[in-house]
N, CA, C and O of each residue as an XYZ file, in Angstrom:
576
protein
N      20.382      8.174     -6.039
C      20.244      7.458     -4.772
C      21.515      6.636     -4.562
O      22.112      6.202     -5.547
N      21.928      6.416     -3.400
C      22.987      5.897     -2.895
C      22.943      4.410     -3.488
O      21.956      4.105     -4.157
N      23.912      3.510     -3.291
C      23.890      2.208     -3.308
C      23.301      1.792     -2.243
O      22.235      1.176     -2.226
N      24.152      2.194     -1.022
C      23.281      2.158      0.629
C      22.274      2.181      0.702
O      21.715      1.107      0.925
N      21.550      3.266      0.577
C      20.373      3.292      0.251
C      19.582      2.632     -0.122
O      18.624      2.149      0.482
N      19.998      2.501     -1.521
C      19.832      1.126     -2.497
C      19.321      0.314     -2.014
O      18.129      0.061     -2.190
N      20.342     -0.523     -1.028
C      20.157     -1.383     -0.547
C      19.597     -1.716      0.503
O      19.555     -2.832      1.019
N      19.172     -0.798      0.830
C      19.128     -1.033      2.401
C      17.081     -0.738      2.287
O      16.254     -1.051      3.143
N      16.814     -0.017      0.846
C      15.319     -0.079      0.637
C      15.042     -1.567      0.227
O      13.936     -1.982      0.572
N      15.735     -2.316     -0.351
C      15.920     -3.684     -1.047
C      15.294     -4.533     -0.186
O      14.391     -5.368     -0.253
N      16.113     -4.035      0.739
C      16.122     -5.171      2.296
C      14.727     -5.202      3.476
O      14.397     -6.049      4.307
N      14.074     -3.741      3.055
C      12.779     -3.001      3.450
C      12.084     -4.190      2.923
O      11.843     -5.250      3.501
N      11.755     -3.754      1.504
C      10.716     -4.426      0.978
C      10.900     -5.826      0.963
O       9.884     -6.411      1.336
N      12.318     -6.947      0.510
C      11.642     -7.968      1.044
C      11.662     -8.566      2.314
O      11.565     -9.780      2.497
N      11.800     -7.628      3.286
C      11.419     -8.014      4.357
C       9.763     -8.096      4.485
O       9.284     -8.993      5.178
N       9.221     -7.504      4.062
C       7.659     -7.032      4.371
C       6.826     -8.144      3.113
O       5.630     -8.429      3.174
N       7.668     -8.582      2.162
C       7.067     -9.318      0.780
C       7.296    -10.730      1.907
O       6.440    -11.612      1.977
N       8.514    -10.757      2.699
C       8.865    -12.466      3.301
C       8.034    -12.232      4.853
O       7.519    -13.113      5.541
N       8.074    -11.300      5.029
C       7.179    -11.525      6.711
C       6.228    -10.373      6.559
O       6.429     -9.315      7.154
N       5.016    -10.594      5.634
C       4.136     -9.435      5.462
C       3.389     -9.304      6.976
O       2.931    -10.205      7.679
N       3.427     -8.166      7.162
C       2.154     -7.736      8.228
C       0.754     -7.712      7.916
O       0.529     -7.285      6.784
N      -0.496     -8.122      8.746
C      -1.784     -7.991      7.963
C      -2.253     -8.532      7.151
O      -3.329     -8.238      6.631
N      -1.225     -9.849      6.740
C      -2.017    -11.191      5.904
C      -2.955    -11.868      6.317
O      -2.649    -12.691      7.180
N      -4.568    -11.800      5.850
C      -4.951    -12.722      6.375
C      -6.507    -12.406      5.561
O      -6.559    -11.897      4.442
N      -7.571    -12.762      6.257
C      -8.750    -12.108      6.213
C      -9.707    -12.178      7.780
O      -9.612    -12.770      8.855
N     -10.636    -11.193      7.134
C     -11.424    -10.695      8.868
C     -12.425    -11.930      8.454
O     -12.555    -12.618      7.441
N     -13.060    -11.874      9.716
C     -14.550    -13.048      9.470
C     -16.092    -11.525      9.566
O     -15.895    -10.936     10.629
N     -16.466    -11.334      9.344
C     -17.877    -10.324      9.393
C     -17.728     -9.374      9.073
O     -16.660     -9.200      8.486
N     -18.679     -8.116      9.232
C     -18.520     -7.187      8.272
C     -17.537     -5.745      8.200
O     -17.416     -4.845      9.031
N     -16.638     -6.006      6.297
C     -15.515     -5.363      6.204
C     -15.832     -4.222      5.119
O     -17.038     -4.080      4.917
N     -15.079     -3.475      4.464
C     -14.861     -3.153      3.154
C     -13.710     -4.039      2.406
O     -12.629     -4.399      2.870
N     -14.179     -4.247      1.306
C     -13.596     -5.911      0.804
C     -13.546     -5.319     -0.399
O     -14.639     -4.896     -0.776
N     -12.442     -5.111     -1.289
C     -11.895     -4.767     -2.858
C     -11.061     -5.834     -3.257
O      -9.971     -6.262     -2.877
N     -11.863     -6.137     -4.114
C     -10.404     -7.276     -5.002
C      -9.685     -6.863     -6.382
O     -10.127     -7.385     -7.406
N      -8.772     -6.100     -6.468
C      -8.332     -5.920     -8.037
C      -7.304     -6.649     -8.273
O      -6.722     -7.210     -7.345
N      -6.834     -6.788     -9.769
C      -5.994     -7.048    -10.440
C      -4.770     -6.322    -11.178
O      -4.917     -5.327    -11.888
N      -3.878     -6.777    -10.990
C      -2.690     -5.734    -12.928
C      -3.082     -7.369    -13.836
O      -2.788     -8.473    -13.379
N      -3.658     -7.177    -14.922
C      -3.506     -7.843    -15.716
C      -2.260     -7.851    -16.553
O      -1.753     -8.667    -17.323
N      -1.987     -6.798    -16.179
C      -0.288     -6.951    -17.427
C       0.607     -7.904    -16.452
O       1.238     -8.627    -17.223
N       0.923     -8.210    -15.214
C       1.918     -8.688    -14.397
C       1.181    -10.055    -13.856
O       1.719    -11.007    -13.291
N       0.070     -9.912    -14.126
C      -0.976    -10.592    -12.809
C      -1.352    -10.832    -11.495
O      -2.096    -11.697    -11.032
N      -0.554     -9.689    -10.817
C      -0.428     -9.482     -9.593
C      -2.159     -9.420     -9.205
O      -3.044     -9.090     -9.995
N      -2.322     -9.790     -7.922
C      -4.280    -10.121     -7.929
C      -4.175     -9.864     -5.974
O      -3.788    -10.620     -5.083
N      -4.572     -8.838     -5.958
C      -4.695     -8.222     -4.221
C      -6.382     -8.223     -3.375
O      -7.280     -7.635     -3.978
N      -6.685     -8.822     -2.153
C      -8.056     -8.410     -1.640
C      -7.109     -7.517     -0.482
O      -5.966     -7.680     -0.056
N      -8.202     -6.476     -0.200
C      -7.821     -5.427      0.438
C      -8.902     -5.566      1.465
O      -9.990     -5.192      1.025
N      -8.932     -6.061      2.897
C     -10.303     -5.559      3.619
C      -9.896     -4.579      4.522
O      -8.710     -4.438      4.820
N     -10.991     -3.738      5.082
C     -10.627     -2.993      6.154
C     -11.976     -2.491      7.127
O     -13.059     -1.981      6.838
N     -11.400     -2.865      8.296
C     -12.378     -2.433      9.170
C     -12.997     -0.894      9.467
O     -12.299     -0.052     10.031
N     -14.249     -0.634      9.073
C     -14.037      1.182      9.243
C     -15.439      1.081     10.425
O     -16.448      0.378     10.496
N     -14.863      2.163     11.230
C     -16.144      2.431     12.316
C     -15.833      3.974     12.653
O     -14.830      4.324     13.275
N     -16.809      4.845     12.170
C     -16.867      5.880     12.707
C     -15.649      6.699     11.662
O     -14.590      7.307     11.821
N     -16.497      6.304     10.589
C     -15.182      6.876      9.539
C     -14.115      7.041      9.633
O     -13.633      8.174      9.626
N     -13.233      5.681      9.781
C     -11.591      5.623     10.368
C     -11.420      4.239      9.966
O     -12.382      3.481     10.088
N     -10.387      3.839      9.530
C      -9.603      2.615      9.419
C      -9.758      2.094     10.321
O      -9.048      2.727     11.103
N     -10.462      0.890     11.167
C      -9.486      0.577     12.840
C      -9.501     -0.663     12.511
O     -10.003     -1.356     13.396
N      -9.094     -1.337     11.436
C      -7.733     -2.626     10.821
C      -7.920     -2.813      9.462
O      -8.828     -2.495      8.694
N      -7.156     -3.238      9.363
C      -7.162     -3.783      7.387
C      -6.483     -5.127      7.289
O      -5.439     -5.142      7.942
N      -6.626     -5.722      6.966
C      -5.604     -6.970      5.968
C      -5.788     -6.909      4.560
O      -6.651     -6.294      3.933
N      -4.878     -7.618      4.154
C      -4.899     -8.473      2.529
C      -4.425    -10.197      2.528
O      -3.769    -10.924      3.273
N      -5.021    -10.317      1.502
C      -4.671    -11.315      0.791
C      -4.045    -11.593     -0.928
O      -4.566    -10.775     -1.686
N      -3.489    -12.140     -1.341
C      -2.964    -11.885     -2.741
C      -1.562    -12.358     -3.224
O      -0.696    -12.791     -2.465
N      -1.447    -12.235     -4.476
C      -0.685    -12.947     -4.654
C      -0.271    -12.426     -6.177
O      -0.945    -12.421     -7.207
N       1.503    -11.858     -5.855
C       2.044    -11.022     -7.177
C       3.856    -11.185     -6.514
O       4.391    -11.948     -5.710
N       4.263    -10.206     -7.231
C       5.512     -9.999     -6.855
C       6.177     -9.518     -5.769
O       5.469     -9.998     -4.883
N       7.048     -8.901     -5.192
C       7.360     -8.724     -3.476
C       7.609     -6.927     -4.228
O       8.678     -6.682     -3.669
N       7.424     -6.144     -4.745
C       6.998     -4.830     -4.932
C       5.530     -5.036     -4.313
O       5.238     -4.488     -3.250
N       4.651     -5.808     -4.981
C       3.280     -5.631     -4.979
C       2.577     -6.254     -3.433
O       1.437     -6.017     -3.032
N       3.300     -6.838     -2.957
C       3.217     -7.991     -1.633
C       3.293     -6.558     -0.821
O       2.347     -5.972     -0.295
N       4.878     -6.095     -0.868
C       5.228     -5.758      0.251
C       4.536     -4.376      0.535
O       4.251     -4.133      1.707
N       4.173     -3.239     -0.658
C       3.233     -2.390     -0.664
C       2.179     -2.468      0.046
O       1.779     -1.439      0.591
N       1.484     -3.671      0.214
C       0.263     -4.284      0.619
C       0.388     -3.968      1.812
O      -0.221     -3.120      2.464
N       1.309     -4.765      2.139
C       1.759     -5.014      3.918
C       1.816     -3.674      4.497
O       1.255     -3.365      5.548
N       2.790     -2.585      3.485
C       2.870     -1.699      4.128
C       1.726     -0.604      4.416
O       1.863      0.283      5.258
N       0.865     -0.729      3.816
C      -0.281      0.306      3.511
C      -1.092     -0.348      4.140
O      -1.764      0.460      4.782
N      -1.493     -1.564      4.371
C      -1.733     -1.835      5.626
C      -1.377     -1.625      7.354
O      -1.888     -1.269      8.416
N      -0.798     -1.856      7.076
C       0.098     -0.756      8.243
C      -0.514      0.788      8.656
O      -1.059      1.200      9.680
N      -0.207      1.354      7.529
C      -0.322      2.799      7.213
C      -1.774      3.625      8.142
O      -2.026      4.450      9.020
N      -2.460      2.586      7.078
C      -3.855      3.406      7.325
C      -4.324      3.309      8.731
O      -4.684      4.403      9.166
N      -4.432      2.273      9.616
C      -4.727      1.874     10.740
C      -5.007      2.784     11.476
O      -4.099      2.999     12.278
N      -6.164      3.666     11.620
C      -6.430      4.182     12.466
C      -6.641      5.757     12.294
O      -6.981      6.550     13.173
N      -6.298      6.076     10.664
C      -6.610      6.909     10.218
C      -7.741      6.944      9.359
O      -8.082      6.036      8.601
N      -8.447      8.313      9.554
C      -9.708      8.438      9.185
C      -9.982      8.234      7.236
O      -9.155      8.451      6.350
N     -10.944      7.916      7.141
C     -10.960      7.424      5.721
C     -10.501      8.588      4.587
O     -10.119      8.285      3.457
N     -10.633     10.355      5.224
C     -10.224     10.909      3.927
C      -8.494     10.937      4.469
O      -7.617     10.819      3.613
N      -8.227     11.055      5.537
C      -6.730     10.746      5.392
C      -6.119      9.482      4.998
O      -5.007      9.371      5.514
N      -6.372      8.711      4.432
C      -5.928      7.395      4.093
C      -6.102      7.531      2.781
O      -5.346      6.975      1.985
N      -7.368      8.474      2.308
C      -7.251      8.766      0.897
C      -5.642      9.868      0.214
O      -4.964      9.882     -0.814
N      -5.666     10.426      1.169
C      -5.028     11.506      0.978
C      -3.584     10.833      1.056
O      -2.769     10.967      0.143
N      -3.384     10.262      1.956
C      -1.952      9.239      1.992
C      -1.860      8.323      0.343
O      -0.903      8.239     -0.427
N      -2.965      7.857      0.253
C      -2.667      7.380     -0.768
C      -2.018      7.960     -2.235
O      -1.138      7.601     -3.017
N      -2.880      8.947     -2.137
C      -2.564     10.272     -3.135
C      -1.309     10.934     -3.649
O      -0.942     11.265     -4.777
N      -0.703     11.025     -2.289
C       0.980     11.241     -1.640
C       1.485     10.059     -2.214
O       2.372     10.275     -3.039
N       1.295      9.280     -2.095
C       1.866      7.601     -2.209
C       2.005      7.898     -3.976
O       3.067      8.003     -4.590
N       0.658      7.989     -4.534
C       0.996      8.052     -6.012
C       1.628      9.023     -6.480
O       2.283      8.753     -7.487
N       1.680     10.165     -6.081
C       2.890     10.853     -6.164
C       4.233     10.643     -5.902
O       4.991     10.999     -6.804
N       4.727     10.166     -4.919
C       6.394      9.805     -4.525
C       6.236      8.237     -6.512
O       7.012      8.237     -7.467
N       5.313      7.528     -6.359
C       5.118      7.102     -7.333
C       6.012      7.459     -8.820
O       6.848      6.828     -9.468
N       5.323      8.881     -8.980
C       5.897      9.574    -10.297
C       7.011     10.242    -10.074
O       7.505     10.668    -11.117
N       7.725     10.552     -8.905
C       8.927     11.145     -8.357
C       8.790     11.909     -8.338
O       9.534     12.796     -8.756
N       7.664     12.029     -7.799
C       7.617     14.171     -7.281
C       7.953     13.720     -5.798
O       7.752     12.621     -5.282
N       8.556     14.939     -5.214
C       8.995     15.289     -3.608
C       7.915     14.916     -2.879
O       6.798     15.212     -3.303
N       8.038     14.316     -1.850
C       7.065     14.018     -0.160
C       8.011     14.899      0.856
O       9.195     14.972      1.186
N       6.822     15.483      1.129
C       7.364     16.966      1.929
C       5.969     17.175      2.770
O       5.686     18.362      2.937
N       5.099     16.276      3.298
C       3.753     16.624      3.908
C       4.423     15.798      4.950
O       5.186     14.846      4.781
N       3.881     16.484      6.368
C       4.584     16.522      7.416
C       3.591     15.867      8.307
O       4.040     15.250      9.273
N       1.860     15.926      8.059
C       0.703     14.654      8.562
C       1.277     13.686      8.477
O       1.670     13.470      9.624
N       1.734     12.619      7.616
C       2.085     11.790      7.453
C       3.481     11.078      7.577
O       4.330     11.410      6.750
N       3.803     10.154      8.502
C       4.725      9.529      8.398
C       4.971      8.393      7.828
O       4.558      7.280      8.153
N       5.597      8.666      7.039
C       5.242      7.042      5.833
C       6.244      5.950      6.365
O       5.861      4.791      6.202
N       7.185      6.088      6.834
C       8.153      5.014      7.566
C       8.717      4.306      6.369
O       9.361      4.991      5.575
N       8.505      2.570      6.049
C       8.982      1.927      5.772
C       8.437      2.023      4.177
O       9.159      1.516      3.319
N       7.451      2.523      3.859
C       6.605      2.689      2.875
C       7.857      3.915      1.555
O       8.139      3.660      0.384
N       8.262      5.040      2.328
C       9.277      5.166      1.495
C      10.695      4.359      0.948
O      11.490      4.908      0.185
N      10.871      2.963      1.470
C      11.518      2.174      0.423
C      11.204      2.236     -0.817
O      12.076      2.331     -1.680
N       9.652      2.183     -1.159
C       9.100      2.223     -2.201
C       9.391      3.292     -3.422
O       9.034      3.288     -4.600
N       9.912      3.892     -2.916
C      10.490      5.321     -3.872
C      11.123      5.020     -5.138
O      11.025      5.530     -6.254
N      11.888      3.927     -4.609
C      13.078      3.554     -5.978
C      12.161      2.690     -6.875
O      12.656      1.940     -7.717
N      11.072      2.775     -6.731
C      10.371      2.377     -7.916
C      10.035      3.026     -8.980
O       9.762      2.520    -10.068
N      10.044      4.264     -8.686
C       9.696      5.196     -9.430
C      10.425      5.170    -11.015
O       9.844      5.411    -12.073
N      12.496      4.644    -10.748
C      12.749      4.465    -11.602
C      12.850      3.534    -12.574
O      13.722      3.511    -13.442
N      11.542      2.401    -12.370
C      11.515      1.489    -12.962
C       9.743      1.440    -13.386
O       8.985      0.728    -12.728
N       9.210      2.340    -14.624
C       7.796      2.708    -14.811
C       6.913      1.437    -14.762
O       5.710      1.658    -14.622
N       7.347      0.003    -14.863
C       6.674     -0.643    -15.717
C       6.020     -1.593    -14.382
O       5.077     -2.382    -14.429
N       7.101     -1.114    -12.887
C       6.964     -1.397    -11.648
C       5.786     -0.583    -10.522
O       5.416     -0.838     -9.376
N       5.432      0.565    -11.583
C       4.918      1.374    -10.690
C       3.372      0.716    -10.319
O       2.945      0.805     -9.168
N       2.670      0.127    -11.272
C       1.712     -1.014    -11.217
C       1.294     -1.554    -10.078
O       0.351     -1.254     -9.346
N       2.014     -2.294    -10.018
C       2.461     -3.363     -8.777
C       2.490     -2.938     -7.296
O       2.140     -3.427     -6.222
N       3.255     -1.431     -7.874
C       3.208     -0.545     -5.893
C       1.936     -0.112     -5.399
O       1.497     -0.267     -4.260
N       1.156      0.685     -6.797
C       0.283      0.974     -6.344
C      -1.250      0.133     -6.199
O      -2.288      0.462     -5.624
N      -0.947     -0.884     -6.855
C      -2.260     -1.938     -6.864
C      -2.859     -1.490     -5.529
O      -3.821     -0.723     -5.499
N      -2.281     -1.976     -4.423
C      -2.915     -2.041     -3.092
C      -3.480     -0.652     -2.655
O      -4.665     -0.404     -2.437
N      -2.845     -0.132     -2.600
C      -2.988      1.704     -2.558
C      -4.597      2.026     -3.454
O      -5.475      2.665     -2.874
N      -4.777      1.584     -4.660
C      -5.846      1.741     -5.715
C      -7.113      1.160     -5.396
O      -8.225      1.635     -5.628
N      -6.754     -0.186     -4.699
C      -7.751     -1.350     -4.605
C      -8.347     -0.590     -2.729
O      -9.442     -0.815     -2.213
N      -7.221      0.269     -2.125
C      -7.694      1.166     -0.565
C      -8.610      1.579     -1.214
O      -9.600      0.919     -1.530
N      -8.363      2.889     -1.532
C      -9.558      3.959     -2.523
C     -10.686      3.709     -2.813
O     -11.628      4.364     -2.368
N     -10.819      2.726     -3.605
C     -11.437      2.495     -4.261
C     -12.669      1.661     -3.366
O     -13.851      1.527     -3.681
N     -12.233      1.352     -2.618
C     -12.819      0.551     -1.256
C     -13.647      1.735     -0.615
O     -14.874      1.771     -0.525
N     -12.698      2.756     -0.157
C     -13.317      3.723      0.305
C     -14.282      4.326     -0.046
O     -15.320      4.431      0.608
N     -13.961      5.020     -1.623
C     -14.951      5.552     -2.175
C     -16.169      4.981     -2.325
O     -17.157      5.694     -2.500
N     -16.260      3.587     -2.277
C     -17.399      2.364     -2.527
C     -17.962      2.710     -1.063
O     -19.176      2.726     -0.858
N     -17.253      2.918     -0.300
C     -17.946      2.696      1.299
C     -18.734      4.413      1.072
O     -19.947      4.505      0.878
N     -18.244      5.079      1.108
C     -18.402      6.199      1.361
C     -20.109      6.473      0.735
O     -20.632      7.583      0.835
């Protein structure tokens, strides 16, 4: 990967860790996941509004590093409005670019969310990206 590049994913994520989108919480009824990384202590709530089997909003709340922040923000973002098995399926993709396999699925536009890539070469980071992504799922599957 470029330096440019580099940098310019750098500048992605803490933009989204310093002005997250979707911080907050809903007031009535959400899908609500709270997990943890105990190795880092990064600690994420994930809610999301689903009607008619579809995302239609999410926030978080939490509190870790600006990998783990800004993931949040972005996957918040993401799902909005996509139906719950495509949000699974994004996620899926997500843990893949994760392990550095190729994103080549053409449903999905991941946007700002591929900053996240250059994590891949740092294993001990990969944690942290996917917390939020894990704590979606897992939400889902609970709803489902």
């Amino acid at each position: 990967m470029s330096s440019n590049l580099d940098t310019l994913y750098r500048q992605v994520i803490m933009d989204h860790y310093k002005n997250p989108r979707n911080r907050g919480e809903f007031d009535g009824d959400t899908v609500t996941v709270n997990m943890n990384n105990p190795t880092c202590g990064d600690r994420i709530q994930i809610q999301m509004k689903v009607e008619d089997g579809e995302v239609t909003d999410a926030k978080f709340v939490g509190e870790g590093c600006s990998i783990s922040l800004a993931s949040a923000s972005m996957m918040t973002q993401a799902i909005k409005g996509l139906k719950l098995n495509e949000a699974v399926e994004m996620s899926q993709i997500f843990s893949d670019m994760m392990l550095g396999k190729e994103y080549d699925d053409e449903r999905f536009d991941l946007g700002d969310i591929e900053a996240l890539q250059g994590v891949a070469k740092f294993p001990a980071r990969i944690k942290c990206a996917t917390l939020a992504w894990k704590a979606m799922e897992k939400g889902i599957n609970d709803h489902q």
